[in-house]
C-alpha positions as CSV (number, residue, x, y, z in Angstrom):
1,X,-63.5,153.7,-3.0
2,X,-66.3,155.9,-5.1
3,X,-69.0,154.3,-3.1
4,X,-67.3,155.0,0.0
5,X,-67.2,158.8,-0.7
6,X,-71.0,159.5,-0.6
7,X,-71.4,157.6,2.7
8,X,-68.8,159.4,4.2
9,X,-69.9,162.8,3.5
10,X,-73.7,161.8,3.8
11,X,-72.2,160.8,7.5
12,X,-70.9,164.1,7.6
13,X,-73.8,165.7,6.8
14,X,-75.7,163.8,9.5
15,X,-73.7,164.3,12.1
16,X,-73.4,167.9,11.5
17,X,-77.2,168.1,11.6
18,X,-78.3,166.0,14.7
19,X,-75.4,168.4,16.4
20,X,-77.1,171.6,15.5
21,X,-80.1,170.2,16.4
22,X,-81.8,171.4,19.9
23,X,-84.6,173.5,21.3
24,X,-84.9,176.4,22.7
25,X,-86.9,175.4,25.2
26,X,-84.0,174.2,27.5
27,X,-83.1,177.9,28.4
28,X,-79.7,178.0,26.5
29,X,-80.4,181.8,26.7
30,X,-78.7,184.5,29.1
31,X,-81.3,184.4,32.3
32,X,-83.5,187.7,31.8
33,X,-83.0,189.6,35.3
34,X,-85.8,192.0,35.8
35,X,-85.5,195.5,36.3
36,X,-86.7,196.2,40.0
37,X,-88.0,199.6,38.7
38,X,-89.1,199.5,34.7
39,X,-91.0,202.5,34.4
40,X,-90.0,204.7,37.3
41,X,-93.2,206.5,38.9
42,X,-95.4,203.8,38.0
43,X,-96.6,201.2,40.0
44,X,-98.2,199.0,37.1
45,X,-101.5,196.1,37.8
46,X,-102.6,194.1,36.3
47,X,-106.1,195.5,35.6
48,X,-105.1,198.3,34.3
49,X,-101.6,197.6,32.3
50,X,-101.3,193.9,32.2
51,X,-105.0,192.5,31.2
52,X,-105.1,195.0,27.7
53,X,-101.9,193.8,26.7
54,X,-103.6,189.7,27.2
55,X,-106.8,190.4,26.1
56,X,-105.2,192.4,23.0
57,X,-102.1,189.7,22.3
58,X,-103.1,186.7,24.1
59,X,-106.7,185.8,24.1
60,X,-107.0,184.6,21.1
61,X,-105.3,181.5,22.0
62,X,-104.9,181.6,25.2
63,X,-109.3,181.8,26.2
64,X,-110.6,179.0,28.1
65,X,-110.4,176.5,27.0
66,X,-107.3,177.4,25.1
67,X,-106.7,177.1,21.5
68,X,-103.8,176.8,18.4
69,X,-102.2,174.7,20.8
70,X,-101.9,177.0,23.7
71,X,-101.4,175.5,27.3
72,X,-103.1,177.0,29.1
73,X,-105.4,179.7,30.0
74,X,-104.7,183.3,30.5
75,X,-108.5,184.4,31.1
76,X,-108.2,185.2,34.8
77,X,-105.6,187.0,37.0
78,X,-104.4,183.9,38.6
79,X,-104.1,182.5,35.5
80,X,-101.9,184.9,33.9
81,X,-99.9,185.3,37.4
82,X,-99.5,181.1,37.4
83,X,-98.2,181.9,33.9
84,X,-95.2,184.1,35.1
85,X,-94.4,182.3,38.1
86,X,-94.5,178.4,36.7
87,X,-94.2,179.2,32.9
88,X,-91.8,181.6,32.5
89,X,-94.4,184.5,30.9
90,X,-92.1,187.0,30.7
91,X,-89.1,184.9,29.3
92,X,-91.8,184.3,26.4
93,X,-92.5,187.7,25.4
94,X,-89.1,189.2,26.3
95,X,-87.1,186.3,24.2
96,X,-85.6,186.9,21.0
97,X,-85.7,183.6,20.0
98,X,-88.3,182.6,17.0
99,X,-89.4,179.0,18.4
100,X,-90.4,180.5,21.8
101,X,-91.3,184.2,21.8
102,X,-95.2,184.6,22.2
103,X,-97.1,185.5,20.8
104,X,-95.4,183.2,17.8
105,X,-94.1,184.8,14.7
106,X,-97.5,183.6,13.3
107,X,-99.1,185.7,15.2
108,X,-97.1,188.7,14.6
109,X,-94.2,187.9,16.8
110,X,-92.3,189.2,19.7
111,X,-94.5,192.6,21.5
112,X,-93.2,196.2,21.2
113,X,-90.4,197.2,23.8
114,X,-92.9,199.2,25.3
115,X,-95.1,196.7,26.3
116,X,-93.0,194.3,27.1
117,X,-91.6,197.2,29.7
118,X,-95.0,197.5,30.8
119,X,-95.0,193.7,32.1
120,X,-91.5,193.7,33.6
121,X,-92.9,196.9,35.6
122,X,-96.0,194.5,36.9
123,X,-93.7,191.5,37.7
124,X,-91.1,194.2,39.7
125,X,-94.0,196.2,41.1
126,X,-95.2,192.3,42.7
127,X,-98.0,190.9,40.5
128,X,-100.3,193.6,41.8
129,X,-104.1,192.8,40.9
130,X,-105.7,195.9,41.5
């Protein structure tokens, strides 16, 4: 019987563990619903709102070719547009969830709300380049 007690609560133990197990990555989070109209007034692009905030938060990794791991490329307009529509971009940055918020919490973690504003105003205003 006394060898029968640490199996069962090393069982336990294992169990309780491969149940909180899980990633992030299979959207257990609320779907993020963008604002149609962020920052009224503005009509943001991505020249001259959306490419700072990448070449300031995102190059480093994400050049060409990427680095640290990164997937992929956010060097060029359609690369950073093929990043919010296939990649979930702005899930990344808006998340609050540690495994995976970009830029990592490595990296100095989740952008200011005002940034992250100024990328929801891009996606709502329609990806605009110019």
């Amino acid at each position: 019987m006394k060898k029968l007690v640490p199996i069962v609560i090393i069982l336990i133990f294992s169990f309780a563990i491969i149940g909180c197990g899980g990633s992030d990555d299979n959207n257990t989070e609320p779907p993020i619903i963008i604002d149609p109209d962020p920052i009224p007034g503005k009509t943001s692009t991505y020249n001259a709102d959306v490419k700072p905030i990448i070449d300031t938060h995102c190059i480093e990794c994400h050049s060409n070719p990427p680095t640290n791991s990164a997937p992929m490329s956010l060097v060029t307009y359609a690369d950073v547009v093929n990043a919010e529509e296939e990649r979930e971009l702005y899930r990344r940055i808006f998340t609050s969830s540690f495994t995976i918020v970009m830029p990592p919490p490595e990296e100095g973690g989740r952008l200011p709300s005002a940034t992250i504003k100024i990328v929801e105003d891009w996606i709502a205003d329609g990806l605009i380049e110019e």
